[in-house]
C-alpha positions in Angstrom: -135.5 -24.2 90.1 -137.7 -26.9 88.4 -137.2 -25.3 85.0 -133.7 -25.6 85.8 -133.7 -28.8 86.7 -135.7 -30.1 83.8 -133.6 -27.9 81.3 -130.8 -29.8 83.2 -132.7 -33.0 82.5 -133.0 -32.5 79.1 -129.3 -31.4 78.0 -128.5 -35.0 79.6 -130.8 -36.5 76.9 -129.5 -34.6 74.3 -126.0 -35.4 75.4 -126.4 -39.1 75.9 -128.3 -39.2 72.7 -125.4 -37.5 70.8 -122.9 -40.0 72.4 -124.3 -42.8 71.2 -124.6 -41.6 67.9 -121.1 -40.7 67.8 -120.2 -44.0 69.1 -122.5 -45.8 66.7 -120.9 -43.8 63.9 -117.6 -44.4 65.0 -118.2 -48.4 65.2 -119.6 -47.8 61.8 -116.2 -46.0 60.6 -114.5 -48.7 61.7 -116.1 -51.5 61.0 -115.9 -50.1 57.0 -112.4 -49.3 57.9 -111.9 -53.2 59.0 -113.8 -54.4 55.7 -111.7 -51.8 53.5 -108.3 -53.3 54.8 -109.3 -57.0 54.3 -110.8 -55.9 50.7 -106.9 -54.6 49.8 -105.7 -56.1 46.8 -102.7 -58.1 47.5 -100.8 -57.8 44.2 -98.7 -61.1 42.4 -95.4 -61.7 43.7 -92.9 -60.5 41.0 -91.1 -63.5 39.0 -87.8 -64.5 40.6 -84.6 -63.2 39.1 -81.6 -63.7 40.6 -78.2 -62.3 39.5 -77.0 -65.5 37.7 -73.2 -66.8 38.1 -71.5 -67.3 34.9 -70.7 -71.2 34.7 -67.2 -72.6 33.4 -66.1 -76.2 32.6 -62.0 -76.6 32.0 -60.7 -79.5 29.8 -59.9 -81.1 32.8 -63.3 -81.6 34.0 -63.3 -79.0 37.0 -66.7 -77.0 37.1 -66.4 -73.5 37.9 -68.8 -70.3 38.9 -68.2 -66.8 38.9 -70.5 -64.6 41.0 -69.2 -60.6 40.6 -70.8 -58.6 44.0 -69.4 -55.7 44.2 -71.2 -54.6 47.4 -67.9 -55.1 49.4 -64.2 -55.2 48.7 -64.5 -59.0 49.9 -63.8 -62.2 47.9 -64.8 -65.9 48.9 -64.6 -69.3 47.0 -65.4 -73.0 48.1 -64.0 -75.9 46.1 -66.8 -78.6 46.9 -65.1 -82.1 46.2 -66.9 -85.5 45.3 -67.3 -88.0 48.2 -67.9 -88.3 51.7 -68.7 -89.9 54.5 -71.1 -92.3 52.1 -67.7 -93.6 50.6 -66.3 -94.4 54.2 -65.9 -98.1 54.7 -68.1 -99.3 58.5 -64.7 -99.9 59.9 -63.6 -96.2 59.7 -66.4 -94.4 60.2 -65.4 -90.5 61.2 -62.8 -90.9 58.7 -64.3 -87.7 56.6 -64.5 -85.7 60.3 -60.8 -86.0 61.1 -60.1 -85.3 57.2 -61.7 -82.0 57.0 -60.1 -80.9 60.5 -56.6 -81.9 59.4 -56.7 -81.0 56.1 -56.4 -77.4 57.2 -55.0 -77.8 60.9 -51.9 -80.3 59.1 -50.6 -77.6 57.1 -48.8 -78.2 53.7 -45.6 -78.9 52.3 -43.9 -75.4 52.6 -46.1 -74.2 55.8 -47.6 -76.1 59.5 -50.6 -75.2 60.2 -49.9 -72.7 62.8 -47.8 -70.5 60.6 -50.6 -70.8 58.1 -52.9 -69.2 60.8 -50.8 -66.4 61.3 -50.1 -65.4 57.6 -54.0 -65.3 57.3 -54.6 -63.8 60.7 -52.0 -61.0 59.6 -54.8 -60.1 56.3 -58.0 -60.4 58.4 -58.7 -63.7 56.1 -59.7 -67.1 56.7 -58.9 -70.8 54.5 -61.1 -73.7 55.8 -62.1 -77.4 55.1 -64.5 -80.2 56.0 -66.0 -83.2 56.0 -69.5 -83.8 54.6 -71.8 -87.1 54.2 -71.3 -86.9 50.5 -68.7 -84.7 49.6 -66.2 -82.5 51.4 -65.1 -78.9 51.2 -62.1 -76.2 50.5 -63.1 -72.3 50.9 -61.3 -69.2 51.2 -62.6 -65.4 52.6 -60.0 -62.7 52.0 -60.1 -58.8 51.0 -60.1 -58.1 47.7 -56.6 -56.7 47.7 -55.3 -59.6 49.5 -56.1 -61.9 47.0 -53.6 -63.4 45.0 -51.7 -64.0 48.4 -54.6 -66.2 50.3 -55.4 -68.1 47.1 -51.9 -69.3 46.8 -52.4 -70.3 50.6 -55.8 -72.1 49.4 -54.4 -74.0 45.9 -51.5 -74.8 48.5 -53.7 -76.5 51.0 -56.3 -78.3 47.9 -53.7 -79.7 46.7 -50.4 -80.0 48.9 -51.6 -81.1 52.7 -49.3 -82.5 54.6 -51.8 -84.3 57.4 -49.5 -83.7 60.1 -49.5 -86.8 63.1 -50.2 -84.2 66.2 -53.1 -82.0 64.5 -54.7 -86.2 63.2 -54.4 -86.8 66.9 -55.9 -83.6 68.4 -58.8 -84.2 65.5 -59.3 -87.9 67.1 -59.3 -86.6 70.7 -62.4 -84.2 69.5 -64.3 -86.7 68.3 -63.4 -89.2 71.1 -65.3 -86.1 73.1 -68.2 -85.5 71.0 -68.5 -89.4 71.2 -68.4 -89.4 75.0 -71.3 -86.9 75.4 -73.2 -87.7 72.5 -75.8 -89.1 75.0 -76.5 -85.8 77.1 -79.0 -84.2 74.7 -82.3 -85.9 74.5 -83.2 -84.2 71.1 -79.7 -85.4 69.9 -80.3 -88.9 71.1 -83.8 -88.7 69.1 -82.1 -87.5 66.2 -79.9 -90.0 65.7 -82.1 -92.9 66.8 -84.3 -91.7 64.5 -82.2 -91.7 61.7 -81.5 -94.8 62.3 -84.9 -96.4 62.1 -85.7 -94.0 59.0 -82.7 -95.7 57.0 -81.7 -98.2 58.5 -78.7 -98.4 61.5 -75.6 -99.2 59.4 -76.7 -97.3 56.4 -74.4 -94.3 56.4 -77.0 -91.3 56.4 -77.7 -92.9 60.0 -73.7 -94.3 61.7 -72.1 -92.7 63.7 -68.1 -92.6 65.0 -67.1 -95.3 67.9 -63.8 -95.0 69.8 -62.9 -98.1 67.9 -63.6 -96.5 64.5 -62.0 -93.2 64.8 -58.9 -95.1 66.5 -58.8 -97.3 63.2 -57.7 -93.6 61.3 -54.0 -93.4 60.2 -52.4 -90.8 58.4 -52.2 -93.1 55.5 -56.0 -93.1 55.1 -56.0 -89.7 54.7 -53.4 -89.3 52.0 -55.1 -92.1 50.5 -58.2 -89.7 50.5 -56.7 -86.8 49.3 -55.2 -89.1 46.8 -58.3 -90.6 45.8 -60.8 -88.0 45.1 -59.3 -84.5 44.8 -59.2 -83.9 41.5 -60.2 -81.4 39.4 -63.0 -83.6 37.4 -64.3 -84.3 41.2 -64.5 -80.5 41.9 -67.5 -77.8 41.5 -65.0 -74.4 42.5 -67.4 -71.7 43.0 -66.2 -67.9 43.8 -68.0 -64.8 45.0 -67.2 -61.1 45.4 -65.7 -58.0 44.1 -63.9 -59.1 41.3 -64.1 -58.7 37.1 -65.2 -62.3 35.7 -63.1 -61.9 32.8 -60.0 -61.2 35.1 -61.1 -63.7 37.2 -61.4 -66.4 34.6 -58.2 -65.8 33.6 -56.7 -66.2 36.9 -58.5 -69.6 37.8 -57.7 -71.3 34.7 -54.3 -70.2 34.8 -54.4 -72.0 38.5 -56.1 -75.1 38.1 -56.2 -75.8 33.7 -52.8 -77.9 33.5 -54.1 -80.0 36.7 -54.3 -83.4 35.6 -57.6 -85.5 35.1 -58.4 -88.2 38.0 -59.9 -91.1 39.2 -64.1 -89.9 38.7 -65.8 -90.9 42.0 -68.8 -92.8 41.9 -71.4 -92.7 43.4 -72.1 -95.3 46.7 -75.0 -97.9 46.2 -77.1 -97.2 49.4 -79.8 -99.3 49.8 -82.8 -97.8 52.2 -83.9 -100.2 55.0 -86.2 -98.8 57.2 -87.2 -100.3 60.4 -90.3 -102.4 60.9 -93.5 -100.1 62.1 -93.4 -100.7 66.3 -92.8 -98.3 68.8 -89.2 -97.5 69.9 -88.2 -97.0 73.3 -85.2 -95.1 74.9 -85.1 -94.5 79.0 -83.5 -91.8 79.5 -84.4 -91.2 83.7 -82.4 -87.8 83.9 -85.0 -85.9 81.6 -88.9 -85.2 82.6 -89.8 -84.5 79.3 -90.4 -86.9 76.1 -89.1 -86.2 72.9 -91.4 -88.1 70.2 -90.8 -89.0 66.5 -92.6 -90.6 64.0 -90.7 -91.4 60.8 -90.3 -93.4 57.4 -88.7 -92.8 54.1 -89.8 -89.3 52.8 -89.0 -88.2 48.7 -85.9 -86.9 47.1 -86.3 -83.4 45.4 -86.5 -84.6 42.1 -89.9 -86.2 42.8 -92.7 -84.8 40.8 -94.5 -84.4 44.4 -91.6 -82.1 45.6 -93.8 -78.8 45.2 -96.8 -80.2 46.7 -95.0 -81.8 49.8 -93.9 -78.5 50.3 -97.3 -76.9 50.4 -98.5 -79.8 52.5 -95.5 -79.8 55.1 -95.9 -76.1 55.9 -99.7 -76.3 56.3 -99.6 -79.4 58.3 -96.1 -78.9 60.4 -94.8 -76.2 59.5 -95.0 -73.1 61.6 -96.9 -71.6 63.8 -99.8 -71.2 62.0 -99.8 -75.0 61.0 -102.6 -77.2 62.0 -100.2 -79.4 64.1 -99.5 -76.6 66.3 -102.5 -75.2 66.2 -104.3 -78.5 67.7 -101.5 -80.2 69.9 -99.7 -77.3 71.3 -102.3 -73.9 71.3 -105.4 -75.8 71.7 -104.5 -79.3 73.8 -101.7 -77.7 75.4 -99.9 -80.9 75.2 -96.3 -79.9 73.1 -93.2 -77.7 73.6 -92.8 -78.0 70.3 -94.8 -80.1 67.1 -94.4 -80.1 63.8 -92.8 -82.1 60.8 -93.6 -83.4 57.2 -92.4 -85.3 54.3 -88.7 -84.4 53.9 -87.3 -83.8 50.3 -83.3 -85.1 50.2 -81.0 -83.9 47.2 -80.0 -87.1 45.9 -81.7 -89.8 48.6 -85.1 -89.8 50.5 -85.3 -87.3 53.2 -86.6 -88.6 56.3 -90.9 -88.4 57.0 -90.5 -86.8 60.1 -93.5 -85.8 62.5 -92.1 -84.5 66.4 -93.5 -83.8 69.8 -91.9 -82.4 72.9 -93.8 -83.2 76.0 -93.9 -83.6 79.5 -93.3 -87.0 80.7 -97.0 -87.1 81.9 -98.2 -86.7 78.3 -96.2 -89.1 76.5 -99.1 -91.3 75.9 -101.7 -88.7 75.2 -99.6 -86.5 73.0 -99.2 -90.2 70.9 -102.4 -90.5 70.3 -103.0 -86.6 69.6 -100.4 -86.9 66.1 -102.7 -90.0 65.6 -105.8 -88.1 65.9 -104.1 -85.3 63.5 -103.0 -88.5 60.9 -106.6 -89.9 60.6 -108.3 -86.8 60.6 -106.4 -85.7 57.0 -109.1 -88.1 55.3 -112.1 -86.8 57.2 -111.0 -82.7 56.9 -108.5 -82.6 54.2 -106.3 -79.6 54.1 -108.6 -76.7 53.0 -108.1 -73.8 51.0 -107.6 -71.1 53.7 -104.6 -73.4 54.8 -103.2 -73.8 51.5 -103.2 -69.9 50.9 -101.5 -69.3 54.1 -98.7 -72.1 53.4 -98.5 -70.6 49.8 -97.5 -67.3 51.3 -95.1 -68.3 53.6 -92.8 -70.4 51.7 -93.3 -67.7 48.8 -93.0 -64.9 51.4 -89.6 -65.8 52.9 -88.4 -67.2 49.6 -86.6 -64.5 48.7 -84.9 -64.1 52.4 -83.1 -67.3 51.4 -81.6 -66.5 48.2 -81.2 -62.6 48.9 -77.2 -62.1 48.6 -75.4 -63.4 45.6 -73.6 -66.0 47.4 -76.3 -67.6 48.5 -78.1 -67.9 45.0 -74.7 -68.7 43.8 -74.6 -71.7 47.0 -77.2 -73.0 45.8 -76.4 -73.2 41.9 -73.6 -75.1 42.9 -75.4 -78.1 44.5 -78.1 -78.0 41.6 -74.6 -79.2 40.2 -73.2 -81.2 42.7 -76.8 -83.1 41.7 -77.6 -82.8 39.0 -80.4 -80.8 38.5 -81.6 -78.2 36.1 -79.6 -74.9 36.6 -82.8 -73.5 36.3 -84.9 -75.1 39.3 -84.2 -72.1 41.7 -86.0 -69.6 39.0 -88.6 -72.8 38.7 -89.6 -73.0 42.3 -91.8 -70.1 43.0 -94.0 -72.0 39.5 -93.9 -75.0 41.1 -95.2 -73.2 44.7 -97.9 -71.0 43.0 -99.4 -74.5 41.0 -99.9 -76.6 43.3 -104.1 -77.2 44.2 -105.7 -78.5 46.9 -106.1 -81.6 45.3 -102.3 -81.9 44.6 -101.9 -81.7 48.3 -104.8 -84.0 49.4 -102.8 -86.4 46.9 -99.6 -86.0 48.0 -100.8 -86.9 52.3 -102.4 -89.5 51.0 -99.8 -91.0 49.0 -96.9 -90.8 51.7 -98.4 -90.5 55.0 -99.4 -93.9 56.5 -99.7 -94.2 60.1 -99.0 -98.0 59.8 -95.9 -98.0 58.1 -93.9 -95.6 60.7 -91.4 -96.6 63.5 -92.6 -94.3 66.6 -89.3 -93.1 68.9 -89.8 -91.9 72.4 -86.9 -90.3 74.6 -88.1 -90.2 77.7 -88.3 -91.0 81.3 -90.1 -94.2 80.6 -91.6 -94.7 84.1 -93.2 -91.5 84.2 -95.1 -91.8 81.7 -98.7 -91.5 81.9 -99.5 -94.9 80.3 -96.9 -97.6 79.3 -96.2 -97.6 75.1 -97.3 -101.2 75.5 -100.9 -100.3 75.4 -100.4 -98.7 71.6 -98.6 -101.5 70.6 -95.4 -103.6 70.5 -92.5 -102.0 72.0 -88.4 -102.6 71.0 -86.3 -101.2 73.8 -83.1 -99.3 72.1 -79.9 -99.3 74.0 -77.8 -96.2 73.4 -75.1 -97.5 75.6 -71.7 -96.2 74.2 -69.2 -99.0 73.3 -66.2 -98.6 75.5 -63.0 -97.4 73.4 -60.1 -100.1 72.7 -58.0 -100.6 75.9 -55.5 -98.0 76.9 -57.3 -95.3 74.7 -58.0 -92.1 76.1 -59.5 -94.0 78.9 -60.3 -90.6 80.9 -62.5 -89.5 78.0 -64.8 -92.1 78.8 -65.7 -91.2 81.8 -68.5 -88.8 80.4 -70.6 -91.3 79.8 
């Protein structure tokens, strides 16, 4: 019985002893497994080459790309037209929204609107338009066999609208609505506040449509629109799908080579006045929650620094694995949402833009945490774990953007609109994989100053947990609607 027991005793040792080892052996395995895996070679992204659109200029001035993709029996085209809202005198600001509605809604010469809709409903196709800041747009979606019957509908409606007085109305009774409840949304109030302190509040990348303005809009102004800048020396026409580009050629200079030469638009003088460095106060006592923005003047893409903003804006604000984030909202617990950087425009300054989302409580703290995250860029510059990880990410998903032919032949089209080198979309994943840590140190150094930004807060002001006025001076903003003209739409304002 005691042999037994010690024989018992024994196999227990062995056992244990043999456990161990297998578990030590195991951690071993997997510890070499976890070294192998982070010792994979990651190999060079491939060099970018899109399927290129083939690029036409008529006599006549109009620009035009053909983009064959034969995936589907589907064609679309956009006629993009020079000038915008930028050209819209202050009186009649909206004037570009109610444009693009009617445009299509008014119908031609030969055809109202609602017929048009049910020809194109009857092929399953679609002709739109609309208003931009700087430009506004024509476009067309049809099957391929169906297309010599909605392009007629489309060159009928680019160059024939008839701006019909009901469908202008219905347009102004839209915006009249969007106007009423343009202060419901805290973020959209912050938006547009911030806009305005960015550029300035009359400049026209900030304005916005009054009852008074969009009143001001006759069906003479749009004519005189039309009149004005659709031409064919104003137009970039691009056009997508299953389609031979000879054929198509053909087909498109046939349509639009005898149309006359116009009046060139030029190009607004918009000066950039920015509002003096304070903070920026809007009470809104329905929310419990503070939406924060700092902003200035950001670059144009052009700039030299474009590439290395980039780099800096993803590493900084960019994502979820941004340092922003990673301090304010994972560590401090302080944000809904963070993030931001130097924004790149096409042909103006983008807005500097850094944001917070906080509770009511946090206002003041969640202030002083972006300040914190400013100053700290001298002390523990962007390092180059952070840099690596940006890198990736913008080169990662770089492709998800321009994966379908339309969208690489999308973006051609405003490298035109422009002016830049056909080339910069092949050029960007370059300019990405150059940029050093010293570019990027450069580059926050150069545009981000704490002391030159305005500071907006939406928010519940008496809830928060100290009052602005300790950071510094405060401007109270009133985003009180001005009332529309007597005896217009009078129960639209009642949203307010």
């Amino acid at each position: 019985m005691k042999l037994n027991r010690s024989l018992s005793s024994g196999f227990a040792v062995i056992l244990l002893v043999g456990l161990c080892s297998s578990a030590l052996q195991l951690s071993a395995q997997a510890q070499s497994q976890t070294q192998t895996w982070q010792q994979i070679p990651i190999p060079k992204l491939p060099e970018f080459r899109p399927q290129q659109p083939k690029r036409i200029q008529l006599p006549n001035g109009m620009v035009i790309f053909l983009q064959e993709d034969h995936e589907l029996p589907i064609i679309d085209g956009t006629a993009r037209i020079r000038g915008g809202e930028t050209s819209v005198p202050a009186k009649a600001v909206g004037l570009t929204d109610v444009y693009g509605e009617v445009w299509r809604t008014g119908g031609t010469k030969t055809q109202n609107g609602d017929q048009l809709d049910d020809y194109l409903e009857q092929r399953a196709a679609k002709v739109e338009t609309g208003g931009g800041v700087d430009s506004t747009t024509a476009s067309f979606s049809c099957l391929k066999e169906d297309f010599d019957d909605v392009f007629r509908v489309f060159v009928d409606v680019l160059r024939n609208p008839e701006f019909r007085p009901d469908k202008i109305e219905i347009a102004q009774k839209g915006l009249y609505d969007g106007i009423s409840r343009r202060n419901d949304d805290p973020a959209q109030v912050a938006g547009r506040e911030a806009a305005k302190l960015a550029y300035g509040a009359s400049s026209p990348y900030a304005r916005t449509p009054e009852y008074a303005t969009v009143a001001a809009i006759t069906r003479q102004d749009l004519i005189d629109w039309h009149s004005k800048y659709v031409h064919p020396n104003n137009i970039i026409f691009g056009i997508v799908g299953d389609f031979d580009s000879a054929k198509m050629e053909a087909r498109l200079r046939e349509a639009f080579g005898s149309w006359p030469k116009g009046q060139k638009a030029a190009d607004p003088e918009i000066k950039i006045e920015p509002a003096k460095p304070a903070y920026y106060e809007v009470d809104k006592t329905d929310v419990n929650q503070s939406n924060i923005q700092m902003v200035a003047p950001g670059i144009t893409r052009k700039s030299p620094d474009y590439f290395a903003t980039s780099v800096f804006n993803e590493a900084f604000g960019g994502g979820f694995s941004s340092r922003l984030f990673g301090d304010i909202r994972t560590t401090k617990g302080l944000a809904y949402a963070v993030g931001g950087g130097i924004g790149a425009g096409w042909d103006h300054p983008g807005m500097l833009r850094l944001m917070v989302s906080t509770k009511s409580k946090t206002t003041y703290e969640s202030i002083q945490a972006l300040d914190e995250e400013i100053a700290d860029l001298n002390k523990r510059p962007i390092d180059d774990e952070e840099i690596k990880r940006a890198k990736d990410s913008i080169l990662n998903s770089f492709v998800f953007r321009f994966d379908s032919p339309e969208k690489v032949l999308q973006e051609k089209m405003a490298y035109e609109f422009y002016g830049y080198p056909l080339d910069f979309l092949e050029n960007f994943q370059k300019g990405i994989e150059k940029v050093t840590k010293q570019d990027v140190a450069r580059v926050a150094a150069k545009y981000l100053h704490r002391d030159q930004m305005a500071v907006l807060v939406v928010g519940h002001v008496s809830e928060f947990d100290k009052p602005l006025s300790s950071l510094g001076p405060v401007k109270k903003l009133d985003i009180t609607i001005p009332a529309p003209p007597p005896g217009l739409v009078p129960e639209q304002a009642e949203h307010e």
